[in-house]
BAROFI-787171 format. One line per 3 residues: number of its first residue (from 1); their letters; for each residue x, y, z of C-alpha. Coordinates in nm, 2 decimals, always signed. Example, Ala and Ser with C-alpha at 12.3 -4.5 7.8 and 13.67 -1.06 7.14 Angstrom:
BEGIN
1) as) +1.23,-0.45,+0.78  +1.37,-0.11,+0.71
//
This chain:
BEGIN
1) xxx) +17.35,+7.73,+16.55  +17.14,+7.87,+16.82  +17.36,+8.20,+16.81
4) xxx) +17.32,+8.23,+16.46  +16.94,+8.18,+16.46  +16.89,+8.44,+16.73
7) xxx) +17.13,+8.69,+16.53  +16.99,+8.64,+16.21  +16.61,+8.70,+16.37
10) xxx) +16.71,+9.02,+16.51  +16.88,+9.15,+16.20  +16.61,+9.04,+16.05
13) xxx) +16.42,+9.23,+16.28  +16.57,+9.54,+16.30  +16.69,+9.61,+15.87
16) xxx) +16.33,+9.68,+15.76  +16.29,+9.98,+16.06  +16.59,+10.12,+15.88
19) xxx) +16.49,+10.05,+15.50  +16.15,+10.18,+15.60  +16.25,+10.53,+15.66
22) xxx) +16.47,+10.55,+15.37  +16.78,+10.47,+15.49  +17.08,+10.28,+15.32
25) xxx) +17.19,+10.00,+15.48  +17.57,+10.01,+15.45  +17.72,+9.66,+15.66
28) xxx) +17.64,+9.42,+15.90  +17.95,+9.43,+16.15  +17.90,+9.12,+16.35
31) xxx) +17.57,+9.19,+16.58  +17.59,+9.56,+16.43  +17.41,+9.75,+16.17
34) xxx) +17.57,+10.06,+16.00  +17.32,+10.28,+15.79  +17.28,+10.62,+15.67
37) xxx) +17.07,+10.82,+15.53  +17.03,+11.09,+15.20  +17.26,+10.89,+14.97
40) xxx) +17.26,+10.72,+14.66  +16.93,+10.92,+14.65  +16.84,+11.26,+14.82
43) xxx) +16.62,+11.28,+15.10  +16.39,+11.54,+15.25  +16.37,+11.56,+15.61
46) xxx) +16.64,+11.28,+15.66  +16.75,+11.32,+16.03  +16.35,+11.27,+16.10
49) xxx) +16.40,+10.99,+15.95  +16.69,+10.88,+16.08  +16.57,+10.94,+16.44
52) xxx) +16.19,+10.80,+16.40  +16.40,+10.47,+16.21  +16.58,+10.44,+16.56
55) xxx) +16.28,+10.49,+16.75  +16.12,+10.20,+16.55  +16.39,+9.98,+16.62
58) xxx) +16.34,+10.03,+16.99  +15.98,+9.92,+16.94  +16.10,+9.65,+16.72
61) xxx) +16.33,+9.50,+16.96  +16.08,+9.46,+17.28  +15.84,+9.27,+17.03
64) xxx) +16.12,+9.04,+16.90  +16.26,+8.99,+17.32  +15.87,+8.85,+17.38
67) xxx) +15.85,+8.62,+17.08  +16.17,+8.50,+17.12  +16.20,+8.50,+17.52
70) xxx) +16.47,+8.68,+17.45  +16.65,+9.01,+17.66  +16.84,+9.17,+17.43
73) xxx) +16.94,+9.53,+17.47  +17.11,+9.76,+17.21  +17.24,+10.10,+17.13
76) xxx) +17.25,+10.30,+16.88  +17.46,+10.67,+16.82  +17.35,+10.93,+16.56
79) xxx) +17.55,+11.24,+16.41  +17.46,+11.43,+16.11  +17.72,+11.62,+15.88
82) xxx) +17.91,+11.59,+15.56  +18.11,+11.28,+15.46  +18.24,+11.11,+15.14
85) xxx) +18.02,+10.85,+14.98  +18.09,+10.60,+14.72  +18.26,+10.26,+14.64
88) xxx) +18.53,+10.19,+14.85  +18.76,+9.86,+14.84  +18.97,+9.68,+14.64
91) xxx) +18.98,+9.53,+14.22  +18.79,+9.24,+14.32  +18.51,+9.38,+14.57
94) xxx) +18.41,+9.71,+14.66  +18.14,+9.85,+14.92  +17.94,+10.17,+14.88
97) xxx) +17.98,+10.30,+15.24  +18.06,+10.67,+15.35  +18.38,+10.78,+15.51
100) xxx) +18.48,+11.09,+15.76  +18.48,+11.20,+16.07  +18.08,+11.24,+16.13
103) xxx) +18.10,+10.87,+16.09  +18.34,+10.84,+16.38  +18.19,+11.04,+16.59
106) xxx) +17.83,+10.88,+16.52  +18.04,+10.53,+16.62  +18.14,+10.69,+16.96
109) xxx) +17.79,+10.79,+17.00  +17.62,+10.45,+16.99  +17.93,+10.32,+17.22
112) xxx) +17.86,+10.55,+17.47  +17.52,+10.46,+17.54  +17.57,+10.22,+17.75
115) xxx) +17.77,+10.45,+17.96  +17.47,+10.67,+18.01  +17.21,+10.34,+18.03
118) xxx) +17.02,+10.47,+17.72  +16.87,+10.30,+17.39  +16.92,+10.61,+17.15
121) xxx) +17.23,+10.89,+17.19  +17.25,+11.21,+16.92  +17.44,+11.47,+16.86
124) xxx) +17.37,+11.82,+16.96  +17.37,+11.85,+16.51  +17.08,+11.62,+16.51
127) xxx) +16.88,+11.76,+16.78  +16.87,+12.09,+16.64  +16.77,+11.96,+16.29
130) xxx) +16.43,+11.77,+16.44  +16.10,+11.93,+16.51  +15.83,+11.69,+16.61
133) xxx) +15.54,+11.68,+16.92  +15.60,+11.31,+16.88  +16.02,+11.31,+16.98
136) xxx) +16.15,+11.45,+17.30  +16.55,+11.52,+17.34  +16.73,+11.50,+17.70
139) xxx) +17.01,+11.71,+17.72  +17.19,+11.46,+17.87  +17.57,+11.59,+17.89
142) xxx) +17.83,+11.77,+17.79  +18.14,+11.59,+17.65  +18.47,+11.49,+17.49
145) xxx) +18.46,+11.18,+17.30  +18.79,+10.98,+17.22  +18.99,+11.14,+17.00
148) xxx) +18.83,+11.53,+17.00  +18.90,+11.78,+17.15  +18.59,+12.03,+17.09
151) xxx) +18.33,+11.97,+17.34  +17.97,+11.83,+17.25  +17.64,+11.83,+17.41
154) xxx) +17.44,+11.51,+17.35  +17.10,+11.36,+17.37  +16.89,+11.09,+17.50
157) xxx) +16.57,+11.08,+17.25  +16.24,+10.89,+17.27  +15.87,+10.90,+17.21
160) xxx) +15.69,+11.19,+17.40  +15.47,+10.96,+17.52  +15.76,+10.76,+17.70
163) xxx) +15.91,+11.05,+17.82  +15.76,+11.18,+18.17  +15.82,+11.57,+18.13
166) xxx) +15.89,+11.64,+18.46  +16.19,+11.40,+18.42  +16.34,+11.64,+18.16
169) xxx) +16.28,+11.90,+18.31  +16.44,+11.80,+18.69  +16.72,+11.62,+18.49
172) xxx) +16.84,+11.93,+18.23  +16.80,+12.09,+18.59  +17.04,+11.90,+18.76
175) xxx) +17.29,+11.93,+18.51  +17.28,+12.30,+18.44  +17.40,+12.30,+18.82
178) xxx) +17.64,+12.00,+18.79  +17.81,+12.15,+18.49  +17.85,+12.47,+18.68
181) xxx) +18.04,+12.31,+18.94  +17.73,+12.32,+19.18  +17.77,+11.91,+19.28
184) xxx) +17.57,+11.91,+19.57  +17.28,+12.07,+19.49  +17.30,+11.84,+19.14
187) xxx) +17.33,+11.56,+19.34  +17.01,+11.58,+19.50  +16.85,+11.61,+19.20
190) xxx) +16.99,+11.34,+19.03  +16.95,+11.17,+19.34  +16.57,+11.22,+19.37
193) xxx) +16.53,+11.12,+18.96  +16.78,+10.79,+19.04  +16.53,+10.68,+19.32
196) xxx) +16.26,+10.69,+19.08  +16.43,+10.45,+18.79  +16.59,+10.69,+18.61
199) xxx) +16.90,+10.54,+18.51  +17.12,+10.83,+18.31  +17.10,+11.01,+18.69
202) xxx) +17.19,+10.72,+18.89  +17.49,+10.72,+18.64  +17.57,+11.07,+18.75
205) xxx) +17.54,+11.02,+19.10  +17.80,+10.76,+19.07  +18.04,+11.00,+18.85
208) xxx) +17.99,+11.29,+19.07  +18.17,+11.09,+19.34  +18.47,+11.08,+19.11
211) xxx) +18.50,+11.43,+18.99  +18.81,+11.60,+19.10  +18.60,+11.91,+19.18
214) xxx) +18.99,+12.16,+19.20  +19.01,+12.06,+18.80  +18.66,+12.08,+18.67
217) xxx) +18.59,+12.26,+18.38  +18.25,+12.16,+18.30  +18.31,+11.86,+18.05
220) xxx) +18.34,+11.51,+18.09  +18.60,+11.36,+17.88  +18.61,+11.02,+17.75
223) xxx) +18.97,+10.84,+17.67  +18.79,+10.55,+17.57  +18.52,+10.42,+17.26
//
């Protein structure tokens, strides 16, 4: 009962950041929401939307931890493209959800933000398509996700205002030189960011130590979701 409480709050929570910027919610999937955006209806501007929704639910999610002495943490994974939208299921129910591989790769997304220690994770797709003082992207890597073979770059966003620049800046840095090849001189960038709190370099500090430097080839490829 407790668990269902607590789950029910946060979805509770979290569904009107999403409806708010215009976008669909498709299921619940356990503790999960699955939305997108610019169907049934057409909408202007709808990666904004998308990303400012997900920026919401971060500031969402700290005010629901402090009323409900809560610690939850989530993730969430964004990729733009086009897929197939409509009613899907069998004679007796249906579901209007959209199908295709943007979908899949926006599901690896959100599972790989833990890998990186990160609240929001886009595509290189989405990046490109959002202009605003308000939004920062950190080019945080370049990579293979399960079941690709094409290479993406992907993102860390937040609010400007929650982003220190100079992180950015010392971090897209570092990994200019770590994809290169250049580890050690990476490494005591990453090092220097990692000291400071900065969890996505901490995380490559520890990977670094497991690169097999005779084989690199500038991407880090995932074999799991």
């Amino acid at each position: 009962e407790e668990l269902t409480g607590l789950l029910n709050g946060y979805l509770s929570a979290m569904s009107p950041q999403i409806l708010e910027e215009k976008g669909t919610i498709d299921k619940f999937i356990g503790d999960a929401i699955m939305a997108f955006w610019n169907a049934p209806l057409v909408i202007s501007n709808h990666t904004l939307h998308a990303v400012r929704s997900a920026l919401r639910m971060e500031d969402a999610l700290e005010v629901f931890n402090k009323k409900n002495h809560a610690d939850l943490a989530i993730g969430i994974g964004l990729h733009t493209g086009e897929v197939v939208v409509g009613n899907v299921g069998s004679q007796d129910r249906v579901n209007y959800t959209v199908l295709g591989d943007v979908v899949n790769t926006g599901s690896r997304l959100e599972g790989l933000t833990k890998k990186y220690g990160v609240f929001v994770l886009v595509s290189e797709d989405v990046q490109k398509r959002v202009q605003d003082a308000h939004i920062t992207f950190r080019k945080l890597d370049v990579i293979t996700v399960k079941g690709k073979s094409e290479p993406t770059t992907i993102y860390e966003v937040r609010r400007t205002s929650k982003f220190g620049q100079h992180v950015v800046v010392d971090y897209e840095k570092a990994l200019e030189l770590y994809v290169k090849g250049d580890f050690d001189k990476a490494l005591v960038i990453f090092k220097k960011l990692a000291d400071a709190g900065d969890l996505p370099s901490l995380k490559m500090v520890e990977r670094i130590a497991t690169i097999d430097r005779t084989t690199w080839d500038g991407v880090w490829h995932f074999d799991e979701k």
